[in-house]
C-alpha positions in Angstrom: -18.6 19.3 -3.1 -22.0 18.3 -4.9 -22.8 19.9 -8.1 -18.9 20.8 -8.9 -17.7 18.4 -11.4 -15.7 20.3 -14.0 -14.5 22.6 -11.3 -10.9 23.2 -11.6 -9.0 22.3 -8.2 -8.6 25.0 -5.9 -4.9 24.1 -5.4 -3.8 24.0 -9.2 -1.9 27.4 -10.2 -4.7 29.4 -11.9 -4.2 32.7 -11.1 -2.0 35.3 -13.8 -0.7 37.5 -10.6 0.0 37.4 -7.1 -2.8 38.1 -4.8 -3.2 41.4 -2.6 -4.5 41.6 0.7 -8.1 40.2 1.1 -10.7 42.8 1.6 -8.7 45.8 1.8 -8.7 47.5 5.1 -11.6 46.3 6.4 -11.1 42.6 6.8 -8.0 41.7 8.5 -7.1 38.7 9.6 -9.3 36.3 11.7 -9.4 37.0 15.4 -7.3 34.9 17.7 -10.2 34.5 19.9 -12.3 33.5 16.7 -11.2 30.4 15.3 -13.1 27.4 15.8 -11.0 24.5 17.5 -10.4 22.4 14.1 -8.2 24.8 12.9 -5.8 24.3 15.7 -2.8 22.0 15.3 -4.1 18.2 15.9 -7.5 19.1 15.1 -7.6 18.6 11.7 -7.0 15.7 9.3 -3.8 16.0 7.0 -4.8 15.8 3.4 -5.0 17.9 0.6 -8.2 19.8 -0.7 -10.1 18.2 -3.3 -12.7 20.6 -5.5 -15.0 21.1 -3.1 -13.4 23.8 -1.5 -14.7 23.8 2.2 -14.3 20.1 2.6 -10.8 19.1 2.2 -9.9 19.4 5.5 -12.5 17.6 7.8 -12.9 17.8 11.6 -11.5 15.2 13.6 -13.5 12.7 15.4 -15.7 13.4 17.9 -15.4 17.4 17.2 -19.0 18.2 17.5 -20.9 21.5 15.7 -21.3 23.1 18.7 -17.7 23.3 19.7 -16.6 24.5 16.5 -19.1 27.6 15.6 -19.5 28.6 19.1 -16.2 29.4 19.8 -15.4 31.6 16.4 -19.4 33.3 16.7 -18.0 34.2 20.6 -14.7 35.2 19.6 -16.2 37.6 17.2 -18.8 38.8 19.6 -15.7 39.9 22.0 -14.1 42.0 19.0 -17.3 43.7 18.6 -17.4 44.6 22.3 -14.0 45.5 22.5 -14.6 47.4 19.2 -17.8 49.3 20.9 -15.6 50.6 23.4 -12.9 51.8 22.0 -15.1 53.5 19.4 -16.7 55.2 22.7 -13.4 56.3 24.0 -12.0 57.6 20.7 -15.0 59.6 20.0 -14.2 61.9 22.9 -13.8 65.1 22.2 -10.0 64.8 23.7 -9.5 62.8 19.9 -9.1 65.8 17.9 -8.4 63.5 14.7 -11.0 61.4 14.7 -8.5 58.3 13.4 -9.2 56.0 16.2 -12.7 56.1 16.3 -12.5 55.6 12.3 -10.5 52.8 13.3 -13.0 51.3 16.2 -15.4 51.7 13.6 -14.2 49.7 10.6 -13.6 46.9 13.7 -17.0 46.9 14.4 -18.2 46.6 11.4 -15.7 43.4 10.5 -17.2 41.8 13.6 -20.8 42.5 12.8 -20.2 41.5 9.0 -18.7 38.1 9.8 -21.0 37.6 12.8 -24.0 38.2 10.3 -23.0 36.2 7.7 -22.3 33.5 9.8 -25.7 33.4 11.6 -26.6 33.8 7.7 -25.1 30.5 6.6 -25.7 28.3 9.5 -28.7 29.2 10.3 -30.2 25.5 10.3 -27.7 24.6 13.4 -28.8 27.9 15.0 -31.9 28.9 17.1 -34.0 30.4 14.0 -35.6 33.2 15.3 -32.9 34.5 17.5 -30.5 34.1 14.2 -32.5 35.8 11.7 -33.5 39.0 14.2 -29.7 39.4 15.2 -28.6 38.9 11.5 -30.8 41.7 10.2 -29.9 44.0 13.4 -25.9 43.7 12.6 -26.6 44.2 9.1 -28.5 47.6 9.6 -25.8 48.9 12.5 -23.1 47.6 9.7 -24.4 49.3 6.7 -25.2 52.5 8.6 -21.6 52.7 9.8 -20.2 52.0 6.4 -22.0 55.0 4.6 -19.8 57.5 6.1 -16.3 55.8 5.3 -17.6 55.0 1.6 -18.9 58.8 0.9 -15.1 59.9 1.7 -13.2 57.0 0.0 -15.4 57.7 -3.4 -14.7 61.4 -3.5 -10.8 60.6 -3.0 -11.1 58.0 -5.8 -12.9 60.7 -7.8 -10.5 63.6 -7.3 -8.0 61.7 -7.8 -9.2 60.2 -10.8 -9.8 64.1 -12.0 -6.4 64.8 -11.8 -4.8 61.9 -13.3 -7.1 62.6 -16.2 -6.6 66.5 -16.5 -3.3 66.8 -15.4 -4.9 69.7 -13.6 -4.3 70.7 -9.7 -7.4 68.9 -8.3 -7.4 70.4 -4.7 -7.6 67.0 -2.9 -11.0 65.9 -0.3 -10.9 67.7 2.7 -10.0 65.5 5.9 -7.5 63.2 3.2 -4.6 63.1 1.9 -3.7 62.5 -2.2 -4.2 58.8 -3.1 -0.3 57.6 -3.4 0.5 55.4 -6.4 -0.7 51.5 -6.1 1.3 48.5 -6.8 0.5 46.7 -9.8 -1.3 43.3 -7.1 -3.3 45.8 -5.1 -3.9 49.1 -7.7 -6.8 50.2 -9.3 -6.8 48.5 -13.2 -6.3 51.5 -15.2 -4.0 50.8 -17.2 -3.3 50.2 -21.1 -6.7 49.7 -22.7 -8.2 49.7 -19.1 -7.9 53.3 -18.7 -10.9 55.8 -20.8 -9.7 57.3 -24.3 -7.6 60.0 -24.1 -9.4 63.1 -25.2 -7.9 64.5 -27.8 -6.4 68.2 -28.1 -9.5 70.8 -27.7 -11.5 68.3 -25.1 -8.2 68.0 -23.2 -8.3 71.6 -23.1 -12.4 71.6 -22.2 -10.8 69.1 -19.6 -8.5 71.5 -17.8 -11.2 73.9 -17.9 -14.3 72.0 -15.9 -12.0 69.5 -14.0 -11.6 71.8 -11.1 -15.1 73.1 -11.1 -16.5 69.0 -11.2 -14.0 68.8 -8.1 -16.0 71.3 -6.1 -18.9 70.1 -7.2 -18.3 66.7 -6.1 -16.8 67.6 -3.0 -19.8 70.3 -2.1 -22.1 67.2 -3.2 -20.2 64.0 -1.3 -19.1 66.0 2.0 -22.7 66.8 2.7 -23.6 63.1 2.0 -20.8 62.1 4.2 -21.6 64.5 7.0 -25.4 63.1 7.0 -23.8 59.8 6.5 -21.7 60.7 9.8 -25.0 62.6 11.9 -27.0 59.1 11.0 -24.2 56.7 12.2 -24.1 59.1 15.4 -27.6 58.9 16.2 -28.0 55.3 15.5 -25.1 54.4 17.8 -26.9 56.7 20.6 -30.4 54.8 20.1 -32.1 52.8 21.7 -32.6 49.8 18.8 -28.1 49.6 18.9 -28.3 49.6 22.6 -30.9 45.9 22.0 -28.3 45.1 19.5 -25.2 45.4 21.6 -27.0 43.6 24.6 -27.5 40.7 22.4 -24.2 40.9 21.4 -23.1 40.2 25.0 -24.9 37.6 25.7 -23.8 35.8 22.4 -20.1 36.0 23.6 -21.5 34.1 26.5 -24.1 31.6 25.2 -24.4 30.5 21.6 -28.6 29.7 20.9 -28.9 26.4 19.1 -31.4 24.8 17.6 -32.9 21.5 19.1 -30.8 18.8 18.8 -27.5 20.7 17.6 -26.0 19.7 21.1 -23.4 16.6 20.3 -24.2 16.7 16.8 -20.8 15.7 14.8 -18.7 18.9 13.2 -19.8 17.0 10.0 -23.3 18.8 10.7 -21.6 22.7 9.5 -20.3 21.3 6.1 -23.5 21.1 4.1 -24.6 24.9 4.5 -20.5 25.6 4.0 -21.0 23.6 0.5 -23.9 25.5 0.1 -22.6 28.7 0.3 -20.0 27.9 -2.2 -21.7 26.2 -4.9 -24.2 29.4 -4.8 -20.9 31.8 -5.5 -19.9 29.4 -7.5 -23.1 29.1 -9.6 -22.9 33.0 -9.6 -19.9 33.1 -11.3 -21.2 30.9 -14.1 -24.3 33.3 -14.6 -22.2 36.7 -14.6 -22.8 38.0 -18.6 -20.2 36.8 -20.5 -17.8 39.4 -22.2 -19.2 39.3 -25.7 -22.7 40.5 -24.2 -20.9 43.2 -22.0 -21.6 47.0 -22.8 -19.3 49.2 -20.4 -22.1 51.8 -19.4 -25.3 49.5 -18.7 -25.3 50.0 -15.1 -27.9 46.9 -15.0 -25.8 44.4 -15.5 -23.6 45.6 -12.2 -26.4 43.5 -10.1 -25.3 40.3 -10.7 -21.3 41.1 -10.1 -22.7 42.8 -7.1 -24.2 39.8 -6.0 -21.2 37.9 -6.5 -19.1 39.6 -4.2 -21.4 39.5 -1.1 -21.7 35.7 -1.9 -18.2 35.5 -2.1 -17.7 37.4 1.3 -20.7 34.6 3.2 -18.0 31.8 1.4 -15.0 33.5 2.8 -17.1 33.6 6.6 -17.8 30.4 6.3 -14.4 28.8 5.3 -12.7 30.8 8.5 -15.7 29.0 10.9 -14.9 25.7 9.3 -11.3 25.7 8.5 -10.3 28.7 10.6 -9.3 30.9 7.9 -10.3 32.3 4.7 -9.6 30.6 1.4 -6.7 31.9 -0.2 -7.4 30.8 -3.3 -10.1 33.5 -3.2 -8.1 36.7 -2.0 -7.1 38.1 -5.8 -10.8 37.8 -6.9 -12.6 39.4 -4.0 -10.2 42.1 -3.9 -11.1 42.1 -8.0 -14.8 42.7 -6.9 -14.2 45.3 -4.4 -12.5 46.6 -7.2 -15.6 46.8 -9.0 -18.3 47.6 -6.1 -15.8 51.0 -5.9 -15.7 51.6 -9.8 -19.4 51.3 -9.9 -20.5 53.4 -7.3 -17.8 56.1 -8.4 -19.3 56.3 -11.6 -22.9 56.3 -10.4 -21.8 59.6 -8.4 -20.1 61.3 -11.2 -23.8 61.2 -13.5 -25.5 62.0 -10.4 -23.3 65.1 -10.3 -23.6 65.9 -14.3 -27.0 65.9 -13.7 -26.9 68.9 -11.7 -28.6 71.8 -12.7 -27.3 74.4 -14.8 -24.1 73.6 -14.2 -21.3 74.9 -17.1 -20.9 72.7 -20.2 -17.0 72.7 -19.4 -17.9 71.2 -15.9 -20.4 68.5 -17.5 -17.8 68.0 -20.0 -15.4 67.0 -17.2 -18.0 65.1 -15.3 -18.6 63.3 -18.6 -15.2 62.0 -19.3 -14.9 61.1 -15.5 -18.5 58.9 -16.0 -16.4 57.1 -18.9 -13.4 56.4 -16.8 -14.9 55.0 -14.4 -17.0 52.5 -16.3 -13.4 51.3 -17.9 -11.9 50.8 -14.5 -15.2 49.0 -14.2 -14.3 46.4 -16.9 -11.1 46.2 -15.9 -12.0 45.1 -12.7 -14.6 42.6 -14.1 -11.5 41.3 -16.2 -8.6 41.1 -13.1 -11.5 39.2 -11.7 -11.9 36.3 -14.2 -8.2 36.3 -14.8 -7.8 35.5 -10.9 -10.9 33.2 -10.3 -10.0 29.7 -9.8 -12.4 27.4 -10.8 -11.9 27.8 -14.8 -14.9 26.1 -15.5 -17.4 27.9 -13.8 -16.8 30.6 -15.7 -17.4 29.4 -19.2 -20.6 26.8 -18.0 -23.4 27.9 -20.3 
């Protein structure tokens, strides 16, 4: 790929420990119905993959642009639809639990994420106008029906964090059941130097004292913000600008808008914004703040890691519509970032909640020591990541 010289090969052992599962439980697998027709057997070119990433395995001849984003941008299009109903027939009142419609809903948002992203990244082969409305459409429907599933994973995290820190009988979140212990690939990084320090004998004590009371103060503060979260997903999916954006769904599962000229146009024509795409993650990567310069509770510098991870996850789109799948190589670091995006946010929610109003010192105390935790499991993550990032020399380019 241009611009990556230096850049370790993708298919050279890098990575200190196994990868987990990419994405955690919202990305799955591609869709059968969503892979583009190189990445079925015959359609590709044997070969291995050189540094560029996206371009070691090239379409075949006479594969043209049209039949290779099409398909995977219809195939994703049918998940949403499928996803749309069976959200609507889970959120019957008959579904007491609510666990299929939570289901239905982190399918939707998969589809409208990778349907987004793609419209995103090959936008130049795309009508332009049609691409950029739909993109920002999805992107409101998907962040809108994310709020409510991030509210309740952050309290769990938090709670649970409580306990492990207290040793005290953190009632666990309503609606969820205690966080069981992780597996070393796919845990959280405390651990060792990861976790906080210890508190030492009379803040232990101060610990035991505010730890429940910074529970119920989180979970009075994140169950409200998750039942708004839940009224606003509710009352987008009943409105008028989701029923637009579900009609344009349908018809993109039928007809794929080009731009002029796209028709015919060689396979060859998706691998330039694909390269793109990569060498922007992978010039991200080089910019993060090295870990001399990094101070564990300056929330700025979150931005840029934030930043990395979303350009990570347009990468990851992009390799499944031009290769048919995500890039392996990848799975260890993105699940290092959402690692991170957690961490962050957790932390961000535990100051918000210690700067509650005359609240007891032993609860700030607790909400304190939480704060610091957090920001470790911050680092940590920030560390799993550049252990697990592949290309070696993007991370120590000046």
């Amino acid at each position: 790929m241009p611009g990556g010289a230096g850049v370790r090969r993708p298919d050279h052992q890098t990575t200190t420990r196994p990868p987990v599962a990419e994405g955690g439980p919202e990305d799955g697998p591609p869709s059968a119905g969503g892979g583009p027709p190189e990445a079925e057997p015959g359609n590709l070119r044997p070969g291995s993959r050189p540094a560029d990433g996206v371009t070691g395995l090239r379409p075949a001849d006479g594969v043209t642009a049209d039949a290779v984003l099409a398909p995977y941008l219809q195939g994703q299009a049918g998940d949403f639809l499928r996803s749309l109903r069976l959200h609507r027939e889970h959120s019957a009142p008959s579904d007491a639990n609510g666990q299929g419609a939570e289901a239905a809903a982190r399918a939707l948002r998969r589809s409208a994420r990778r349907i987004s992203g793609s419209l995103h990244t090959f936008r130049t082969v795309l009508d332009p106008v049609w691409a950029d409305h739909l993109r920002t459409e999805l992107a409101w429907l998907s962040g809108t029906l994310a709020r409510e599933h991030a509210y309740a994973g952050r309290l769990t995290r938090l709670l649970d964090a409580l306990h492990q820190l207290s040793g005290a009988a953190v009632p666990a979140a309503r609606g969820t059941k205690p966080a069981a212990t992780k597996s070393a690939a796919g845990a959280s990084p405390r651990s060792g130097a990861a976790a906080g320090p210890a508190p030492d004998a009379q803040g232990g004590a101060a610990l035991g004292v505010g730890a429940a009371r910074a529970g119920a103060l989180l979970e009075r503060q994140l169950t409200l913000a998750r039942t708004r979260a839940h009224s606003a997903a509710l009352q987008a999916l009943g409105s008028s600008r989701f029923h637009a954006v579900a009609d344009a769904v349908a018809l993109l599962a039928s007809e794929v808008p080009l731009a002029p000229g796209t028709t015919g146009r060689g396979a060859e024509a998706l691998l330039e914004p694909a390269e793109h795409a990569e060498q922007r993650l992978i010039g991200a990567v080089a910019a993060l703040p090295p870990d001399a310069s990094a101070e564990p509770y300056n929330e700025a510098q979150d931005a840029p890691w934030h930043q990395t991870r979303l350009l990570l996850r347009l990468h990851r789109y992009a390799h499944e519509v031009v290769l048919g799948a995500a890039d392996p190589v990848l799975t260890g670091a993105g699940h290092a970032l959402d690692l991170h995006r957690d961490a962050a946010e957790a932390a961000a929610a535990a100051a918000a909640a210690a700067r509650t109003p005359r609240i007891a010192p032993a609860t700030a105390y607790a909400l304190g020591v939480l704060h610091a935790d957090q920001r470790h499991e911050v680092e940590a993550a920030r560390a799993v990541f550049r252990e697990t990032w592949p290309y070696a020399a993007a991370m120590t380019a000046p």
